[in-house]
PDB file as gemmi writes it, atoms N, CA and C in Angstrom:
CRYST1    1.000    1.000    1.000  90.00  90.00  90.00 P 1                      
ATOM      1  N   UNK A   1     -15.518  16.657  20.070  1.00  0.00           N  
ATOM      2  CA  UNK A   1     -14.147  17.092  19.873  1.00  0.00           C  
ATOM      3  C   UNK A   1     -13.207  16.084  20.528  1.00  0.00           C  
ATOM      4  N   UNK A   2     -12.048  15.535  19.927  1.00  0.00           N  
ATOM      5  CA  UNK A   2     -11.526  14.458  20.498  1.00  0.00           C  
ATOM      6  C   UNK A   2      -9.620  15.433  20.040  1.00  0.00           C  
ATOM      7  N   UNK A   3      -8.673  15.223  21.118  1.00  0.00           N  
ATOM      8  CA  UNK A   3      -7.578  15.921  20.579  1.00  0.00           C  
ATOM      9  C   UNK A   3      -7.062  14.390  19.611  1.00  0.00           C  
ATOM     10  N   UNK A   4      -6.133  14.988  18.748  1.00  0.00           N  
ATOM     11  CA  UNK A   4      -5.343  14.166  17.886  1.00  0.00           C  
ATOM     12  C   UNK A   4      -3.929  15.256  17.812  1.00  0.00           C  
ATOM     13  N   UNK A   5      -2.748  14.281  17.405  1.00  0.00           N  
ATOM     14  CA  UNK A   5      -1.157  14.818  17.421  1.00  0.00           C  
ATOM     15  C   UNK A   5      -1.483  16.374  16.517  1.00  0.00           C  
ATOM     16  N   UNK A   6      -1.087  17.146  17.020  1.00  0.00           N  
ATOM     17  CA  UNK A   6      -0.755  18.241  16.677  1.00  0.00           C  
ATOM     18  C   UNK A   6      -2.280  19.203  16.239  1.00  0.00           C  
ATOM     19  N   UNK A   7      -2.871  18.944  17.008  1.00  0.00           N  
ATOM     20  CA  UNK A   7      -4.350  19.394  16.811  1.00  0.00           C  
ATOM     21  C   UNK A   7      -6.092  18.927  17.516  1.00  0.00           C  
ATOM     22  N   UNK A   8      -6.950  18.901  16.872  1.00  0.00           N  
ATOM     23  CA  UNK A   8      -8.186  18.273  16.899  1.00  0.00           C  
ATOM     24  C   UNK A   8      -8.898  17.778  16.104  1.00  0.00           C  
ATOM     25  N   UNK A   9      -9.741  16.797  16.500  1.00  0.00           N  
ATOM     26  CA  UNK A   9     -10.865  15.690  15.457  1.00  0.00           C  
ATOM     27  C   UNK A   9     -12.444  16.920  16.035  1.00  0.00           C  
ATOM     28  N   UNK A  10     -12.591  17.515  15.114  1.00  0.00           N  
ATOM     29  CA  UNK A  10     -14.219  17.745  15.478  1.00  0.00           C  
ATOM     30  C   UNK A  10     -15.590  17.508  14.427  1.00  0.00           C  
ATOM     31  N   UNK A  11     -16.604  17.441  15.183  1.00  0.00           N  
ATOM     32  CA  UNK A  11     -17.640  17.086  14.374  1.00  0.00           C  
ATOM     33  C   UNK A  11     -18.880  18.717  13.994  1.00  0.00           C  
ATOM     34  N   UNK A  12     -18.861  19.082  13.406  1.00  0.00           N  
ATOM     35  CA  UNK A  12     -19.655  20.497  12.622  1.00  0.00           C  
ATOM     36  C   UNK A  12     -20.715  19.960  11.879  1.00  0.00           C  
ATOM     37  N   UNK A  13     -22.171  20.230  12.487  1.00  0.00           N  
ATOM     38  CA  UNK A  13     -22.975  20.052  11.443  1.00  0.00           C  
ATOM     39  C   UNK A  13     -22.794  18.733  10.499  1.00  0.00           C  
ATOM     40  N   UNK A  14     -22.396  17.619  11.176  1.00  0.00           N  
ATOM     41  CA  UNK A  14     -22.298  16.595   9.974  1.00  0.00           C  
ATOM     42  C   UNK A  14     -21.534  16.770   9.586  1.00  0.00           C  
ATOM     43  N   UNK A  15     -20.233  17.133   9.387  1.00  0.00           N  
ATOM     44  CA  UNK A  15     -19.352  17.089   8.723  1.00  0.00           C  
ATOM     45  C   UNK A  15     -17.646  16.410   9.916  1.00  0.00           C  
ATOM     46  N   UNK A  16     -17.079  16.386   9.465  1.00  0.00           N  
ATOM     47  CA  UNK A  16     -15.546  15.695  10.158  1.00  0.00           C  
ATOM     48  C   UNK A  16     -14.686  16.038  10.168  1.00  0.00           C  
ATOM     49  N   UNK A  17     -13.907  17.110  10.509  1.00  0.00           N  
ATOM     50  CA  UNK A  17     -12.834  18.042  10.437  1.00  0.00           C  
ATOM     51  C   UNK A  17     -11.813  17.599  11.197  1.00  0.00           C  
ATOM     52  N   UNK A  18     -10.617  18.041  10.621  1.00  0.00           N  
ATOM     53  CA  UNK A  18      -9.383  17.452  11.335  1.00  0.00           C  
ATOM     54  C   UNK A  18      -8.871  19.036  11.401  1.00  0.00           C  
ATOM     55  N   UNK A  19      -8.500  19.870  13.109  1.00  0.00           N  
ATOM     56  CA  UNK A  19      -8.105  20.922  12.958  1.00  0.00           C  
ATOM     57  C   UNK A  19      -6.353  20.627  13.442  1.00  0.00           C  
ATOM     58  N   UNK A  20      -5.945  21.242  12.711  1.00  0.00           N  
ATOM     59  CA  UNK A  20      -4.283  21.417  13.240  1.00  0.00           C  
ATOM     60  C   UNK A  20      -4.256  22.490  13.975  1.00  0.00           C  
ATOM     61  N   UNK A  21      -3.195  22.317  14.857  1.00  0.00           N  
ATOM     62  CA  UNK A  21      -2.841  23.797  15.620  1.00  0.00           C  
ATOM     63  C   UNK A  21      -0.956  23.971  15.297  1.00  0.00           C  
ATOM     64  N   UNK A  22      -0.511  25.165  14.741  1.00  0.00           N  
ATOM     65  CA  UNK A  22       0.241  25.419  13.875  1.00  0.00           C  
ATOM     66  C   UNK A  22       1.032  26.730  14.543  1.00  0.00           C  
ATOM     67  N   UNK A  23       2.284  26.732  14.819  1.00  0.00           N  
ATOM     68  CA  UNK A  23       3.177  28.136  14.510  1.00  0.00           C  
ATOM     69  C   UNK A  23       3.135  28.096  12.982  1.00  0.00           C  
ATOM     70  N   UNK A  24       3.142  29.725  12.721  1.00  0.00           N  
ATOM     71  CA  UNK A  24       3.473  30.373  11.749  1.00  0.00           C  
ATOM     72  C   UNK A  24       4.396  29.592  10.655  1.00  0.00           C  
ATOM     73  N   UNK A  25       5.420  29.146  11.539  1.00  0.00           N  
ATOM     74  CA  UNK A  25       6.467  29.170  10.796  1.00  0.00           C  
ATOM     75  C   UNK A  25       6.237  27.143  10.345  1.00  0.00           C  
ATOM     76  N   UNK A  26       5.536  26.543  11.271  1.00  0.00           N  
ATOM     77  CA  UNK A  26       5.134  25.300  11.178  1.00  0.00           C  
ATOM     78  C   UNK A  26       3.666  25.129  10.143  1.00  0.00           C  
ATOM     79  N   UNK A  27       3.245  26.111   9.910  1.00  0.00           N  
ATOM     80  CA  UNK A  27       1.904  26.343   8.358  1.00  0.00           C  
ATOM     81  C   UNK A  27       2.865  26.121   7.494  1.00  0.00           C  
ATOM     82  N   UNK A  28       3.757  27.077   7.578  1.00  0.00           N  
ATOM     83  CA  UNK A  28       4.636  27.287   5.948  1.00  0.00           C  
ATOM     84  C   UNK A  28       5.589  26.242   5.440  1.00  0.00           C  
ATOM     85  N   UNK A  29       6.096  25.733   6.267  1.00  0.00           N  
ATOM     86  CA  UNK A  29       6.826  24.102   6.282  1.00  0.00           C  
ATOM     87  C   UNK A  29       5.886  23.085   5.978  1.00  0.00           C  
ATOM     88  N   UNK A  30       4.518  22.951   6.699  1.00  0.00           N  
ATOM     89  CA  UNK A  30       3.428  21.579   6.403  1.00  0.00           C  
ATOM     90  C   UNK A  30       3.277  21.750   4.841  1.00  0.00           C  
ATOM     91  N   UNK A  31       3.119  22.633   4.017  1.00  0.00           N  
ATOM     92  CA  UNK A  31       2.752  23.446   2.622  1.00  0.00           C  
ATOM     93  C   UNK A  31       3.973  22.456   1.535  1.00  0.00           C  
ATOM     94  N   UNK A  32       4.882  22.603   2.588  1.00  0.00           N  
ATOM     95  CA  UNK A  32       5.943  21.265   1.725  1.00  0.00           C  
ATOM     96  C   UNK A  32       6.009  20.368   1.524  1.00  0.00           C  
ATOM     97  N   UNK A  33       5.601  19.907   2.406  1.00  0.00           N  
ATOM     98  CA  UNK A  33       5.659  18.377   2.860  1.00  0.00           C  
ATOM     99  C   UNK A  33       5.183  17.299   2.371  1.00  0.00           C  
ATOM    100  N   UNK A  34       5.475  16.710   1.608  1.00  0.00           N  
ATOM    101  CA  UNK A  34       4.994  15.199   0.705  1.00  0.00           C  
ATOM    102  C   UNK A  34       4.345  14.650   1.378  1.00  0.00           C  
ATOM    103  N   UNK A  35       2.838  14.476   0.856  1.00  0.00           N  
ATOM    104  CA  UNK A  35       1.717  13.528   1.438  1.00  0.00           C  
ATOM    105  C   UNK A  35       2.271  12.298   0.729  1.00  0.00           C  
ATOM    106  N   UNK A  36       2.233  11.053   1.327  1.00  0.00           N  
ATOM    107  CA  UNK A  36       2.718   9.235   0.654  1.00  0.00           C  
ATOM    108  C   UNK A  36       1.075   9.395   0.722  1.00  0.00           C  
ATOM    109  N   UNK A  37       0.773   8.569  -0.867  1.00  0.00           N  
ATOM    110  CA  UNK A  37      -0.458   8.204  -1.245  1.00  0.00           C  
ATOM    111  C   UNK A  37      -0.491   6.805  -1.232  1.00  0.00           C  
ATOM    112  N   UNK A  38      -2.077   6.694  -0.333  1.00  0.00           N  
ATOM    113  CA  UNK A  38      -1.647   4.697  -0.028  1.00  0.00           C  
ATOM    114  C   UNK A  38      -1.387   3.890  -1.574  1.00  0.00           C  
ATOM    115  N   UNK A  39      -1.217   3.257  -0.854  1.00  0.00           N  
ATOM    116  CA  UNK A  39      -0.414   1.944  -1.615  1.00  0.00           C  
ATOM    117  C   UNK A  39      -1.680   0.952  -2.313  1.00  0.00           C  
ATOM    118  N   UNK A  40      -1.594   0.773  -3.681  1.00  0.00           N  
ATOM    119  CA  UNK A  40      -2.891  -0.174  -4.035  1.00  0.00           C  
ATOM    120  C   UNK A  40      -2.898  -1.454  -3.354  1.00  0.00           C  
ATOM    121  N   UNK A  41      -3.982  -1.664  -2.971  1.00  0.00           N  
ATOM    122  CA  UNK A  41      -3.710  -3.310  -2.494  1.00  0.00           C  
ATOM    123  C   UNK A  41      -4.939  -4.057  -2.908  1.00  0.00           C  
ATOM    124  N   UNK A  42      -5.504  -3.257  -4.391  1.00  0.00           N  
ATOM    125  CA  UNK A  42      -6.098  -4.067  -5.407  1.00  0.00           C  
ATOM    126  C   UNK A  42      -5.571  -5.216  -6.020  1.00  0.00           C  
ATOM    127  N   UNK A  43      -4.715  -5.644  -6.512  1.00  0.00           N  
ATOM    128  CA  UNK A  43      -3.840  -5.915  -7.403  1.00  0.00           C  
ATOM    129  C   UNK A  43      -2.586  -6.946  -6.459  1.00  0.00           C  
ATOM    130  N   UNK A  44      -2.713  -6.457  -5.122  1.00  0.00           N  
ATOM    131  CA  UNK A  44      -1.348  -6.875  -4.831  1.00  0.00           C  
ATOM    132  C   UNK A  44      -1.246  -6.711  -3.568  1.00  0.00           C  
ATOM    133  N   UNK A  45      -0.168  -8.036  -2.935  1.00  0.00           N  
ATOM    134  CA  UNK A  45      -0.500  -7.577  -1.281  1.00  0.00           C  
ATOM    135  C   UNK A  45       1.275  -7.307  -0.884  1.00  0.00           C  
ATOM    136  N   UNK A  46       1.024  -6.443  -0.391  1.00  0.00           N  
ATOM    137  CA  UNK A  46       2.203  -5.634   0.552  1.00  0.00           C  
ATOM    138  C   UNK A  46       2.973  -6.137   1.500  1.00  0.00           C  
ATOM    139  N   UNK A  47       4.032  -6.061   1.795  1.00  0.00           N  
ATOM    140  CA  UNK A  47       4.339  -6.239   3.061  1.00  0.00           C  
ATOM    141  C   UNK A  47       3.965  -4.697   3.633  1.00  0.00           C  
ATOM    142  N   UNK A  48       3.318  -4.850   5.286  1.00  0.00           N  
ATOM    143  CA  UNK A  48       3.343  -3.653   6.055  1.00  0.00           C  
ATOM    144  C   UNK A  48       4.317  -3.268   6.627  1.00  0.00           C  
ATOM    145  N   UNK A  49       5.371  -4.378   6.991  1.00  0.00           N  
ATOM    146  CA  UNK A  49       6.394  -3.236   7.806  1.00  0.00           C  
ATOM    147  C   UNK A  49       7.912  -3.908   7.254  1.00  0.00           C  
ATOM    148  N   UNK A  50       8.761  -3.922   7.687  1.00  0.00           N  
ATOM    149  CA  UNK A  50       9.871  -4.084   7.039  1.00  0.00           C  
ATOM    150  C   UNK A  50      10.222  -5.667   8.001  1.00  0.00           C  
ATOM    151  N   UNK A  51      10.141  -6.565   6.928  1.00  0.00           N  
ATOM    152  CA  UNK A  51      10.921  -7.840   7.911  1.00  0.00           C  
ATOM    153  C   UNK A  51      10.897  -8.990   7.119  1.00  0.00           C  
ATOM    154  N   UNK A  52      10.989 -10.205   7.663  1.00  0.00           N  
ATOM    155  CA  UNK A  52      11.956 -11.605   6.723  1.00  0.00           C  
ATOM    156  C   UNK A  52      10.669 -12.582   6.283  1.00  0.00           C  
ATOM    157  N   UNK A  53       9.982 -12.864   5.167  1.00  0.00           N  
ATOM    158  CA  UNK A  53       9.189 -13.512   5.015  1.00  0.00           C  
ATOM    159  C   UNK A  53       9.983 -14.803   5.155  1.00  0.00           C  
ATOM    160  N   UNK A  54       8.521 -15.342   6.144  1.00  0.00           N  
ATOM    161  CA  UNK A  54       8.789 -16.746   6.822  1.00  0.00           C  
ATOM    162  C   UNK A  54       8.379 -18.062   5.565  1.00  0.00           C  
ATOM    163  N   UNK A  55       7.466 -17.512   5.322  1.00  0.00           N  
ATOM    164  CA  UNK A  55       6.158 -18.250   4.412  1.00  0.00           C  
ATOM    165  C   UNK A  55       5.712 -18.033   3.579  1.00  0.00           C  
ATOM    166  N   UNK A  56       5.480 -17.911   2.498  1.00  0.00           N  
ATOM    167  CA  UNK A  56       4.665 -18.099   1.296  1.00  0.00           C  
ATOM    168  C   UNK A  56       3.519 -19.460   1.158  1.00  0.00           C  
ATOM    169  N   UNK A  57       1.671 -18.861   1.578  1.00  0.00           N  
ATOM    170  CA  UNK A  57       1.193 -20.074   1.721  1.00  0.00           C  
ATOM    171  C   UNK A  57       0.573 -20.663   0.268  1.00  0.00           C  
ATOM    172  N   UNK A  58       0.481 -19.734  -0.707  1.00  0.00           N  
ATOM    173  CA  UNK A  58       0.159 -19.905  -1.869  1.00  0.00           C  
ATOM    174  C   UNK A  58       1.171 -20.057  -2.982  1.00  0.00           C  
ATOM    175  N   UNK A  59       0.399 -20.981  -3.881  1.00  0.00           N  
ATOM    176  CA  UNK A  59       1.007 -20.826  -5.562  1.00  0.00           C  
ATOM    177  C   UNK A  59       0.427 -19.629  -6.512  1.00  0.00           C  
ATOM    178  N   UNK A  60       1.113 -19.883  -7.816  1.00  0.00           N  
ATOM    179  CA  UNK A  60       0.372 -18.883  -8.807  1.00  0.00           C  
ATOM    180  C   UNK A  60      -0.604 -19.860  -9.554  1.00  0.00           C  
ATOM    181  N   UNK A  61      -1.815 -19.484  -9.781  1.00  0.00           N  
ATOM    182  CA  UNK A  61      -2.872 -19.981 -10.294  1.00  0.00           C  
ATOM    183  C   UNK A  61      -3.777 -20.310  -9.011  1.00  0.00           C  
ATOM    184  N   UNK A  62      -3.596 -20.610  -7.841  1.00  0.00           N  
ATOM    185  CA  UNK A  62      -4.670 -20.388  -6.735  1.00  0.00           C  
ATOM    186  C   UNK A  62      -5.593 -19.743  -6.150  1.00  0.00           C  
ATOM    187  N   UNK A  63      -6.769 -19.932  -6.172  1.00  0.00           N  
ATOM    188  CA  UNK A  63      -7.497 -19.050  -6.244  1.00  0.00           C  
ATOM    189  C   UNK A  63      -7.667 -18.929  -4.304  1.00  0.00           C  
ATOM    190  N   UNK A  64      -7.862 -17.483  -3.834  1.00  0.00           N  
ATOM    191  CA  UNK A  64      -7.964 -17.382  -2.451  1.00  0.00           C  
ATOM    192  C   UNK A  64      -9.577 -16.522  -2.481  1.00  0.00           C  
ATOM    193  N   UNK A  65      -9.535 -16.746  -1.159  1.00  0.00           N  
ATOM    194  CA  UNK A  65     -10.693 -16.178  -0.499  1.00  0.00           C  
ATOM    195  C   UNK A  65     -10.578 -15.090   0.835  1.00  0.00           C  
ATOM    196  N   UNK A  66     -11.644 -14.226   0.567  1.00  0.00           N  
ATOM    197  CA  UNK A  66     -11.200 -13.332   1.985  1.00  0.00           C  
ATOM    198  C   UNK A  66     -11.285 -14.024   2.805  1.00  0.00           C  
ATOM    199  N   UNK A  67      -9.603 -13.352   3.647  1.00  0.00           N  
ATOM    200  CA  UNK A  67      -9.087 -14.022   4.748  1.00  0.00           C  
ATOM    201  C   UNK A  67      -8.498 -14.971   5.043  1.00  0.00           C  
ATOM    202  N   UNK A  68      -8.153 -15.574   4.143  1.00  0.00           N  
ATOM    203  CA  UNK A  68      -7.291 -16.585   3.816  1.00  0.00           C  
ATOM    204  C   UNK A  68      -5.692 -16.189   4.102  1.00  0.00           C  
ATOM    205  N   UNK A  69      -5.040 -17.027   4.811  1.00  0.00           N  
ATOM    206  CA  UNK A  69      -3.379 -16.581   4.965  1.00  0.00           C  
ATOM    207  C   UNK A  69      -2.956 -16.839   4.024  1.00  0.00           C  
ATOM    208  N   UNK A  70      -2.181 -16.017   3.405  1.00  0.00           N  
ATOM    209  CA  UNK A  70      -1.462 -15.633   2.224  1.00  0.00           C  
ATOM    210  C   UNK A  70      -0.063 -16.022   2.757  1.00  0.00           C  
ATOM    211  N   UNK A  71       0.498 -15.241   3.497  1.00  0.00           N  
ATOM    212  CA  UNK A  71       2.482 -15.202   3.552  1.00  0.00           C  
ATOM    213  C   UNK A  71       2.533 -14.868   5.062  1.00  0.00           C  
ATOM    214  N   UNK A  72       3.510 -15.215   5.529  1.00  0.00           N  
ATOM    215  CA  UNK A  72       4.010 -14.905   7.373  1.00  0.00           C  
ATOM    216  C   UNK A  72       5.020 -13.811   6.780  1.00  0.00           C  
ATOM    217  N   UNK A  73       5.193 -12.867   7.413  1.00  0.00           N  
ATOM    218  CA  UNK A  73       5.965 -11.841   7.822  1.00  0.00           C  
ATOM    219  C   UNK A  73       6.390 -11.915   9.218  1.00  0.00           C  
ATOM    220  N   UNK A  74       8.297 -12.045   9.013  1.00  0.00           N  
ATOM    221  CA  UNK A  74       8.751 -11.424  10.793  1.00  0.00           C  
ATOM    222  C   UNK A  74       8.965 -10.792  10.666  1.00  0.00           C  
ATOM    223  N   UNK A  75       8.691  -9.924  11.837  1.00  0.00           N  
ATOM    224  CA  UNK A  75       9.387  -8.450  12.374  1.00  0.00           C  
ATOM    225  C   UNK A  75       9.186  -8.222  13.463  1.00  0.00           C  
ATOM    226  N   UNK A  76      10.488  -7.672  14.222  1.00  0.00           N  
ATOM    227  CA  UNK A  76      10.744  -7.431  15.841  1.00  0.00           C  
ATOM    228  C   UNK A  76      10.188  -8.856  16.274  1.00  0.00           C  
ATOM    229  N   UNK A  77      11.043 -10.321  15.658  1.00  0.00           N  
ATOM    230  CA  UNK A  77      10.751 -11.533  16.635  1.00  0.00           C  
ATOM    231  C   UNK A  77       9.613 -11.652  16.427  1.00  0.00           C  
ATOM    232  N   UNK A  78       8.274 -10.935  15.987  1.00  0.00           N  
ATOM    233  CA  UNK A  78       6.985 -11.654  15.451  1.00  0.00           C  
ATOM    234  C   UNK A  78       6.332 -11.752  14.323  1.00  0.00           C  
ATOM    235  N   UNK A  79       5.831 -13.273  14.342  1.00  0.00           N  
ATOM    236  CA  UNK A  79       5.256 -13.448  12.862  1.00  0.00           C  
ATOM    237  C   UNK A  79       3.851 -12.746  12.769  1.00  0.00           C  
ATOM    238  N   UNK A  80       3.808 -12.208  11.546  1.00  0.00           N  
ATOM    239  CA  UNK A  80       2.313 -11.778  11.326  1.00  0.00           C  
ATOM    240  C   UNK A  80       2.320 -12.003  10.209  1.00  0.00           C  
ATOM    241  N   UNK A  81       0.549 -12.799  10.417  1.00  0.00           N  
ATOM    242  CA  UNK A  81      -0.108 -13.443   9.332  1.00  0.00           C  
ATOM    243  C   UNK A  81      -0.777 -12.809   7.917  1.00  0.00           C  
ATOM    244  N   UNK A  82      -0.246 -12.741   7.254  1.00  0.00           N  
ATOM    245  CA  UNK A  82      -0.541 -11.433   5.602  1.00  0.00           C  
ATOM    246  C   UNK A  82      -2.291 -12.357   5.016  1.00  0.00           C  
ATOM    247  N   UNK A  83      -3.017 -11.717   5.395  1.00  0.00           N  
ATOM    248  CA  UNK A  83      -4.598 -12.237   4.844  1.00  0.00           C  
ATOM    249  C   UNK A  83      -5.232 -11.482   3.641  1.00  0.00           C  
ATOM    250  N   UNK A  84      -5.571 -12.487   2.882  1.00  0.00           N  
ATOM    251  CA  UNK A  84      -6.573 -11.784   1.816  1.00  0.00           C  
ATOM    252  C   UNK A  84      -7.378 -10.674   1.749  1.00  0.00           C  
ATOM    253  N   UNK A  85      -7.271 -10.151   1.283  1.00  0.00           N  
ATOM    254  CA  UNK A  85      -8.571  -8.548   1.523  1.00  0.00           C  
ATOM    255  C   UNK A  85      -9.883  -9.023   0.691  1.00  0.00           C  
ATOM    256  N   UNK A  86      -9.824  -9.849  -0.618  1.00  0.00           N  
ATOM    257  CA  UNK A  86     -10.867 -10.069  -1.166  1.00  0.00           C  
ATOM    258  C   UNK A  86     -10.473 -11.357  -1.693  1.00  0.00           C  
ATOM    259  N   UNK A  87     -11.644 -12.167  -2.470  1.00  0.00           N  
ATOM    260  CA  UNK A  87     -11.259 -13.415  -3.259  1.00  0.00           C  
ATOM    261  C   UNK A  87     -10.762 -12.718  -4.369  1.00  0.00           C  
ATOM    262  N   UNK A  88     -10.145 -13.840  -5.218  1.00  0.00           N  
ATOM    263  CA  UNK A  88      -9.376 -13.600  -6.352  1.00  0.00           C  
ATOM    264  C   UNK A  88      -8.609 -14.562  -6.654  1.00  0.00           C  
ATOM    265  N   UNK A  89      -7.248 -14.588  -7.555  1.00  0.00           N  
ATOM    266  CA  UNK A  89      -6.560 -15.915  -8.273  1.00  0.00           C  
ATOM    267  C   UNK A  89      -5.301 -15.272  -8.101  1.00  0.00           C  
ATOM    268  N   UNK A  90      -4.423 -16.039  -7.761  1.00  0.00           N  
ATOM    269  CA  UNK A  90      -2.408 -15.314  -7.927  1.00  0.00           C  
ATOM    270  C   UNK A  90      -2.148 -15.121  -8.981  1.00  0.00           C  
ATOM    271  N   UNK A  91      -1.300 -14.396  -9.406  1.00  0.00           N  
ATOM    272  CA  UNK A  91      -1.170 -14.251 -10.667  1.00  0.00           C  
ATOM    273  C   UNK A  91       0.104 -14.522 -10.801  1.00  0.00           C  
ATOM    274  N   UNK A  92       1.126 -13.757  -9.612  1.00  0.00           N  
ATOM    275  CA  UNK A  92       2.580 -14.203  -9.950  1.00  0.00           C  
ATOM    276  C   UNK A  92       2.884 -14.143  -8.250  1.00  0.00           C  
ATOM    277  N   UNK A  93       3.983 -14.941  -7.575  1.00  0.00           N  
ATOM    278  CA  UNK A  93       4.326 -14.552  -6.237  1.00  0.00           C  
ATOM    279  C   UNK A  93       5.652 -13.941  -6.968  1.00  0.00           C  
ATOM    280  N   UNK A  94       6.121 -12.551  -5.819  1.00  0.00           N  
ATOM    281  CA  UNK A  94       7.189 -11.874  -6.061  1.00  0.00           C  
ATOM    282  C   UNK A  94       8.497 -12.054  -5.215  1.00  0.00           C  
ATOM    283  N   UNK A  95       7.799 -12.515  -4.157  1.00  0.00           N  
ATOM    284  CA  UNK A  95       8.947 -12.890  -2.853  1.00  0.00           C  
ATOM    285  C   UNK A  95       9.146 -14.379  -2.575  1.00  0.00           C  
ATOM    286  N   UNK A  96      10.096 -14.866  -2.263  1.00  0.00           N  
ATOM    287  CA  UNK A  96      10.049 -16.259  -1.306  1.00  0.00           C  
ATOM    288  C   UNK A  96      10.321 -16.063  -0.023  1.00  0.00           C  
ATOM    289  N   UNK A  97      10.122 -17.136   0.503  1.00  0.00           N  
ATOM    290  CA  UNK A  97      10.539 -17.664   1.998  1.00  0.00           C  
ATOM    291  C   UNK A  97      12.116 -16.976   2.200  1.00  0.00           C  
ATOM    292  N   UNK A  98      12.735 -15.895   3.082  1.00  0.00           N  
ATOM    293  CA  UNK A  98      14.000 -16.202   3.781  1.00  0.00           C  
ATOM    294  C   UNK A  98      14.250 -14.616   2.843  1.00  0.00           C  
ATOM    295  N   UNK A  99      13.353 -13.916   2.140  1.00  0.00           N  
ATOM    296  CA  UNK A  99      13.532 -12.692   1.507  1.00  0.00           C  
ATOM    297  C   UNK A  99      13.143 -11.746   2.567  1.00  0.00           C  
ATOM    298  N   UNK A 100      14.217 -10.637   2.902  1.00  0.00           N  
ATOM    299  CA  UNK A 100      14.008  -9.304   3.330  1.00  0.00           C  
ATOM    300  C   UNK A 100      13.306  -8.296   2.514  1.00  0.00           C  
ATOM    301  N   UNK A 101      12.017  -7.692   3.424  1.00  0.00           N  
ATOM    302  CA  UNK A 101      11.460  -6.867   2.439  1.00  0.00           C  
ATOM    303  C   UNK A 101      11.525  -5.385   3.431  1.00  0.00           C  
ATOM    304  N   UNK A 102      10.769  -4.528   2.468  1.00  0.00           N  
ATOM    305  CA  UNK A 102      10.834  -3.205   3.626  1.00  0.00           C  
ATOM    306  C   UNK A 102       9.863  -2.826   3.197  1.00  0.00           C  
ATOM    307  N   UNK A 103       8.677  -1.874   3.886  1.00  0.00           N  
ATOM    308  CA  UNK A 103       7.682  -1.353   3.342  1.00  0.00           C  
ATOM    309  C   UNK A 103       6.917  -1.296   2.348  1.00  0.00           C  
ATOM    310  N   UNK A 104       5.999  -2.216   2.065  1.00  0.00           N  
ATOM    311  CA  UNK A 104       5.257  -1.646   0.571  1.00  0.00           C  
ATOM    312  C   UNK A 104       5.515  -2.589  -0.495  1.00  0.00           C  
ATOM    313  N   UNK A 105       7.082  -3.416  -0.025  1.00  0.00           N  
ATOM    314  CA  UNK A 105       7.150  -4.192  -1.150  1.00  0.00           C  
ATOM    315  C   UNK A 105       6.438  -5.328  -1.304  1.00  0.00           C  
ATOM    316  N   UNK A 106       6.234  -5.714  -3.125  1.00  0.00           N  
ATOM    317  CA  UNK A 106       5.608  -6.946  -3.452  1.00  0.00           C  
ATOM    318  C   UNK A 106       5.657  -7.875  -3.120  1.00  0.00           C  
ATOM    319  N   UNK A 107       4.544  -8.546  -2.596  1.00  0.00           N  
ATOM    320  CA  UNK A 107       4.634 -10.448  -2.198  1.00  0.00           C  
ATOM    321  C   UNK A 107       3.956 -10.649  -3.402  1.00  0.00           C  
ATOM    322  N   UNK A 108       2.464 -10.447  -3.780  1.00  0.00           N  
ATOM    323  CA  UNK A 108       2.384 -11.075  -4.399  1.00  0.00           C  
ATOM    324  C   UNK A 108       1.076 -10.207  -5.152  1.00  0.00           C  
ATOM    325  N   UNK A 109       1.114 -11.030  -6.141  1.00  0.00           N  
ATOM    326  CA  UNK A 109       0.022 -10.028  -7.433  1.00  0.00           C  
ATOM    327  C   UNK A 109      -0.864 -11.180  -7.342  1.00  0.00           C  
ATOM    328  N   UNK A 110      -2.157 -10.145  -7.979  1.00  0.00           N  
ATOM    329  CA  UNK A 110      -3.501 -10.646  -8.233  1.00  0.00           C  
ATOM    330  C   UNK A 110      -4.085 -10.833  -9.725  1.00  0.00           C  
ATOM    331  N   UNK A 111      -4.757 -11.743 -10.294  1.00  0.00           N  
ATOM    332  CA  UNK A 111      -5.781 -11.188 -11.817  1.00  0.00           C  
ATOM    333  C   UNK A 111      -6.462 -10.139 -11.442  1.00  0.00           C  
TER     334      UNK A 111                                                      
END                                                                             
């Protein structure tokens, strides 16, 4: 049993349960609440947080490899390095250098 925000992580027989602990009135409100379904990052790599692409290290038609630096992202004064998740080829870049992005948005597509 490990606590987590607003509840517990426990383990049953093999299985992995996430328990919430809930007022009444905090069940009937969660029942509303829009789950965000992740973001594909088959196809396409994201920015994660909201900030000023520094870099673009690729063209379209280049083929990358996992782990390969793709694009610099700043945010809060630091660069972070955007890496390949798998090999593959660009298909189109969506952003340049000196573009503000915010969450989620396109850098760049895959074949």
């Amino acid at each position: 049993t490990a606590k987590i925000p607003m509840g517990f992580r426990m383990r049953l027989r093999g299985a992995d349960l996430k328990v919430h602990v809930r007022t009444p009135r905090q069940h009937a409100l969660a029942g509303l609440m829009l789950e965000k379904a992740p973001p594909d990052t088959s196809k396409y790599l994201l920015c994660p947080m909201p900030g000023l692409v520094v870099k673009i290290n690729v063209d379209v038609g280049d083929e990358v490899q996992e782990g390969q630096a793709l694009a610099t992202v700043e945010a809060m004064k630091m660069e972070n390095i955007l890496k390949a998740e798998r090999t593959g080829v660009v298909k189109a870049v969506k952003a340049s250098a000196g573009a503000s992005l915010k969450v989620d948005d396109v850098i760049l597509e895959f074949e």
